[in-house]
C-alpha positions in Angstrom: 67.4 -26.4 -59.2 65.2 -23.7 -60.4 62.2 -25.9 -59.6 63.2 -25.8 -56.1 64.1 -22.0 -56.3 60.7 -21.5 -57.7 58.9 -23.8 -54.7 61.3 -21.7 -52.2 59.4 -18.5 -53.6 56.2 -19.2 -53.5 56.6 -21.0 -49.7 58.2 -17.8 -48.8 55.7 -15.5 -50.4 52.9 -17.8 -48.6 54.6 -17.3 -45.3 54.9 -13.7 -45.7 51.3 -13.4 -46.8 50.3 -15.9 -43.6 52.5 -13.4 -41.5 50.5 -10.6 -42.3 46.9 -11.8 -41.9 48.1 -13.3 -38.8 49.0 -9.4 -37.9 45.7 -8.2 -40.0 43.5 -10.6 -37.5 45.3 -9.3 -34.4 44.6 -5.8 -34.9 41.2 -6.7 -35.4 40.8 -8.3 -32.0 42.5 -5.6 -30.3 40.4 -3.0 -31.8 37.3 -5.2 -30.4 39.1 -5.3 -27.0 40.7 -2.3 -26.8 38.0 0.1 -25.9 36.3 -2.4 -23.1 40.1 -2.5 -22.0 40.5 1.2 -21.8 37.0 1.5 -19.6 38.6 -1.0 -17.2 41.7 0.6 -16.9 40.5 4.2 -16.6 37.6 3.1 -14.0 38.3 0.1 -12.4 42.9 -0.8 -12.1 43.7 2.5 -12.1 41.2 3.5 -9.4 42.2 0.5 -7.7 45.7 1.4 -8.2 45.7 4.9 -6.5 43.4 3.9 -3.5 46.2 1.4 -2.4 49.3 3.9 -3.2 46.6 6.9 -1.3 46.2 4.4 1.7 50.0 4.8 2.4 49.6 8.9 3.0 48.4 10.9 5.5 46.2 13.9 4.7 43.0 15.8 4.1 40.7 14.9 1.0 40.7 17.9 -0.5 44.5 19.0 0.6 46.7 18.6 -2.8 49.3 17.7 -0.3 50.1 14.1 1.8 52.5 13.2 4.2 53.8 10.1 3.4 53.0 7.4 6.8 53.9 3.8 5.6 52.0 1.3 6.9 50.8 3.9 9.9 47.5 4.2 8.8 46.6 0.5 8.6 47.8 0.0 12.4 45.7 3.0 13.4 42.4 1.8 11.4 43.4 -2.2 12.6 44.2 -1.5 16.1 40.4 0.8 16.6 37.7 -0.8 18.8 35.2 0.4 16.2 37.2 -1.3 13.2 36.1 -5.0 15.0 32.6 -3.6 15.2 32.6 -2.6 11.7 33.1 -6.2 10.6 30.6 -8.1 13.2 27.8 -5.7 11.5 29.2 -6.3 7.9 29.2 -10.0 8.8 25.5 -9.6 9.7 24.5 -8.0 6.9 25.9 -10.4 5.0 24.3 -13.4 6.4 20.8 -11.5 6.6 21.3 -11.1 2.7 22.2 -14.7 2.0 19.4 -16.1 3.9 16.9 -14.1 2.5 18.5 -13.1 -0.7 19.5 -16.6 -1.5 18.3 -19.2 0.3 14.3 -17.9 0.3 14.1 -17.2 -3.2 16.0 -20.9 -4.1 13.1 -22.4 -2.0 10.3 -20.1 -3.7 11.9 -20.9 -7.3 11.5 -24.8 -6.3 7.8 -24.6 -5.0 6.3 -21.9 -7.7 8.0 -24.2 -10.4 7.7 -27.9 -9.2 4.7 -27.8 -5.7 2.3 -24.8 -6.9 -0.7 -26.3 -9.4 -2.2 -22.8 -9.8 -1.8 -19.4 -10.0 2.1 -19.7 -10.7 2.3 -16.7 -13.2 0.5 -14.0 -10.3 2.6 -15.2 -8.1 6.0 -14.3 -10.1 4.8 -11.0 -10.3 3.9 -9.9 -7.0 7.1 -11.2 -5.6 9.0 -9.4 -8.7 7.1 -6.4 -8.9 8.9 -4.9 -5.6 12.2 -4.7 -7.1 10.4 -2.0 -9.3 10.6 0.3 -6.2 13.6 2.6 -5.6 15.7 2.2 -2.7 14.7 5.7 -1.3 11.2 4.9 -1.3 11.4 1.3 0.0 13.8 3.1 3.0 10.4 5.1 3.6 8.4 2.5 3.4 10.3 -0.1 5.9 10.6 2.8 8.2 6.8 3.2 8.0 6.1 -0.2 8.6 8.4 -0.6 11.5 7.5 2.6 12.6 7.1 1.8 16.6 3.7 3.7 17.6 1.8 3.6 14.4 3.2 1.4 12.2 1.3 -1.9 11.0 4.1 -4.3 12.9 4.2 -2.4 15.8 -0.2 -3.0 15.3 -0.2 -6.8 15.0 2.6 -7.4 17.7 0.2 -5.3 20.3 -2.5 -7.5 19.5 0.0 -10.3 21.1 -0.1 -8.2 24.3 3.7 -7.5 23.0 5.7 -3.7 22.7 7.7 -2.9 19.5 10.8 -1.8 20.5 12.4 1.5 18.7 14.2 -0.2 15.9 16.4 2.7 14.8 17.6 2.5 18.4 18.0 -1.3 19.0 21.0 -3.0 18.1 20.6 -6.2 16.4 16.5 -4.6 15.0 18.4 -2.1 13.2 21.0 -4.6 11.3 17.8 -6.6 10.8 15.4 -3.8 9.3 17.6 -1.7 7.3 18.9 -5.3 5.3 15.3 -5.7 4.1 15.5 -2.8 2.0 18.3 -4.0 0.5 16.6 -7.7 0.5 13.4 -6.3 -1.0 15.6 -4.7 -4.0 16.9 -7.5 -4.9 14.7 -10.8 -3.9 12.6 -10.2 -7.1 15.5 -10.3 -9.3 17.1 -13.4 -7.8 13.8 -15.4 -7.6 13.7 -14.9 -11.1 17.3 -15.9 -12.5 17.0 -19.1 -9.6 13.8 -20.2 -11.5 14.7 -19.9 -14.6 17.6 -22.6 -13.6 15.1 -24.4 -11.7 12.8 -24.3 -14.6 15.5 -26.1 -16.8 15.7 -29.1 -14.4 14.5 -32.2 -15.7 10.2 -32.8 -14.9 10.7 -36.6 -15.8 13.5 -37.2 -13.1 11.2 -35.3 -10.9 8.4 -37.2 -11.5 10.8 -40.3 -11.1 11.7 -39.2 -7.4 7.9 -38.7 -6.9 6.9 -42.0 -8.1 9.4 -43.7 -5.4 7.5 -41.1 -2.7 10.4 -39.0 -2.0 9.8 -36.1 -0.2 9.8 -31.9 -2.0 12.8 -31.7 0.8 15.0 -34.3 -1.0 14.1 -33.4 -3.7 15.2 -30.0 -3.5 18.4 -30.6 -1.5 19.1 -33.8 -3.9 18.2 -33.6 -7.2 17.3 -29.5 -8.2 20.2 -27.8 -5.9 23.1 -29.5 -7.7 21.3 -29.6 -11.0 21.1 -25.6 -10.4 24.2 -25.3 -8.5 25.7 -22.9 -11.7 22.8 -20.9 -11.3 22.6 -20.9 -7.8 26.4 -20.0 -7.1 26.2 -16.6 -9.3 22.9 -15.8 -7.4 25.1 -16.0 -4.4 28.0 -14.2 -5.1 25.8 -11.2 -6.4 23.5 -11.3 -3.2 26.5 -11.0 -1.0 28.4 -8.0 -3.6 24.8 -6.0 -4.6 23.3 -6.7 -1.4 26.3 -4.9 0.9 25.9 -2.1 -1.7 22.1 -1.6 -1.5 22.3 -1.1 2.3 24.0 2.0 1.8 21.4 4.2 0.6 19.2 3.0 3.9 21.9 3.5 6.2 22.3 6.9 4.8 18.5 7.9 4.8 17.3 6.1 8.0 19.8 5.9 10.6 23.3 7.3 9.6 25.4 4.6 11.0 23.6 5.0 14.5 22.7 4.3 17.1 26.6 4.4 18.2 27.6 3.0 14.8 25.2 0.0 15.6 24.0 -0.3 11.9 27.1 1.0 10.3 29.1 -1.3 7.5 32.4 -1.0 6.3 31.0 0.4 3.4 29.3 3.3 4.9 32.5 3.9 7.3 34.6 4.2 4.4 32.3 6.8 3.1 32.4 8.6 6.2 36.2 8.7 6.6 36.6 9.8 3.0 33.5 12.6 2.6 32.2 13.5 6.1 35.8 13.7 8.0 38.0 13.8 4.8 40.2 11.0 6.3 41.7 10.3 3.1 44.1 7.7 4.3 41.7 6.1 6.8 39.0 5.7 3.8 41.6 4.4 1.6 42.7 1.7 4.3 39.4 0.8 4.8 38.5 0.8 1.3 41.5 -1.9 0.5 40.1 -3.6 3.3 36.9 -4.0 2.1 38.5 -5.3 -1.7 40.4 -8.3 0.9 37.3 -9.2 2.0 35.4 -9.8 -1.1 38.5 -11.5 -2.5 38.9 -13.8 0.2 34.8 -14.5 0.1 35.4 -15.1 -3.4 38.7 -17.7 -2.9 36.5 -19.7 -0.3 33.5 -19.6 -3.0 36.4 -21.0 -5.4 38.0 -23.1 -3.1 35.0 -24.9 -1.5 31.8 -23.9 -3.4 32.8 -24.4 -6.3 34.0 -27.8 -6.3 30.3 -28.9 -6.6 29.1 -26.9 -8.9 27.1 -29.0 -11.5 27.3 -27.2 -15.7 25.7 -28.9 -18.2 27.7 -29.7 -21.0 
């Protein structure tokens, strides 16, 4: 009896003392997590958070009082002619960035890594070294180069006989020109983290496709895009997210949303509404607007993208 009194004890005492390192550990981990948690709280839910409660009110930025509207404000923004023009232009900016933010440097990764014999390393500089350059310069720059009467496009193009139109005046050129400053920003970077995953691709399987004289193409589109598709699918998730960012600063140096809103995003709108008109409402509409689109982008990159994805290990 006392021998099972005494075994009682000690199991008991051996619980307790399980108990609390089981606490002890917890505490730990939450003191790892808990300042991370706080940053996203304070800067990222709680922001989130307010915009949505702020895009049911009515009022002036700067006013410390709102009328409350319901859903007023998202029938007013919805129901605008401009709002569908908004998107079209958002939707180009977004394609412009993926074909030349994605798809360019996947190809360039393949060729310096697998097609070019020489001169591989010069050649992952000068497309990197680009990035280097701040978007307020690179604005200057593209608006330089395009410039109509003496830039050096508007120079080769009248060797052709050809005009250059007024880009900042076009519709369609000005979509087109103001998303290579953001493409410039950030081509370097992708080319680099796409060859890096290109880089990690098997050279004997390669040189096995070779051997049976398959051509780069297949090669590319068979063997090194789902053998890089982990790689590849973060590369195009952050060209669409950076990418729609970076055109702000050239839409706010080089043509301010013109010409009639013509190169304007739902970005720059939202900015607009919120600290040029102080549409408080309006900005916070569009703003929980914009967060649907990325999380719808992201659900079909989930739902259909994904499934392919290839991850080693």
């Amino acid at each position: 009896m006392k021998k099972e009194e005494g075994e009682s004890a000690a199991l008991s005492r051996s619980n307790r003392h399980f108990l609390k390192k089981s606490v002890r550990d917890a505490m730990v981990a939450w003191g790892y997590v808990l300042p991370a948690l706080l940053l996203f709280v304070v800067f990222m839910f709680w922001p989130v958070f307010y915009t949505v409660v702020m895009s049911f009110f009515k009022g002036n930025t700067a006013a410390p009082t709102k009328a409350f509207v319901g859903i007023q404000n998202y029938v007013t923004v919805l129901t605008e002619p401009s709002t569908l023009s908004l998107l079209k232009y958002t939707g180009f900016y977004i394609l412009i960035l993926v074909v030349v933010n994605f798809l360019v440097p996947y190809v360039l990764a393949f060729i310096n890594h697998f097609v070019m014999k020489r001169f591989k390393k010069f050649y992952k500089v000068i497309i990197f070294m680009p990035s280097l350059i701040s978007l307020v310069v690179g604005a200057m720059l593209i608006q330089w180069l395009f410039n109509p009467i003496i830039g050096p496009v508007s120079k080769v193009i009248a060797l052709f006989g050809a005009t250059m139109p007024t880009w900042s005046k076009t519709a369609g050129l000005v979509v087109f020109v103001i998303s290579l400053v953001a493409c410039y920003k950030a081509f370097g970077y992708n080319f680099l983290v796409l060859l890096s995953g290109v880089s990690n691709v098997s050279p004997e399987l390669i040189e096995a496709a070779r051997l049976e004289k398959t051509p780069n193409r297949k090669i590319f589109t068979k063997i090194v895009m789902p053998l890089t598709s982990s790689t590849a699918i973060y590369v195009l998730i952050m060209s669409i997210v950076q990418g729609v960012q970076y055109v702000f600063t050239p839409i706010k140096i080089l043509t301010q949303g013109g010409p009639n809103g013509a190169s304007s995003n739902i970005l720059y709108a939202t900015y607009q509404e919120a600290f040029l008109y102080f549409n408080s409402g309006t900005a916070s509409v569009m703003s929980v607007i914009t967060m649907l689109i990325f999380i719808v982008l992201l659900v079909l990159e989930f739902r259909f993208v994904e499934k392919g994805v290839y991850y080693e290990n």
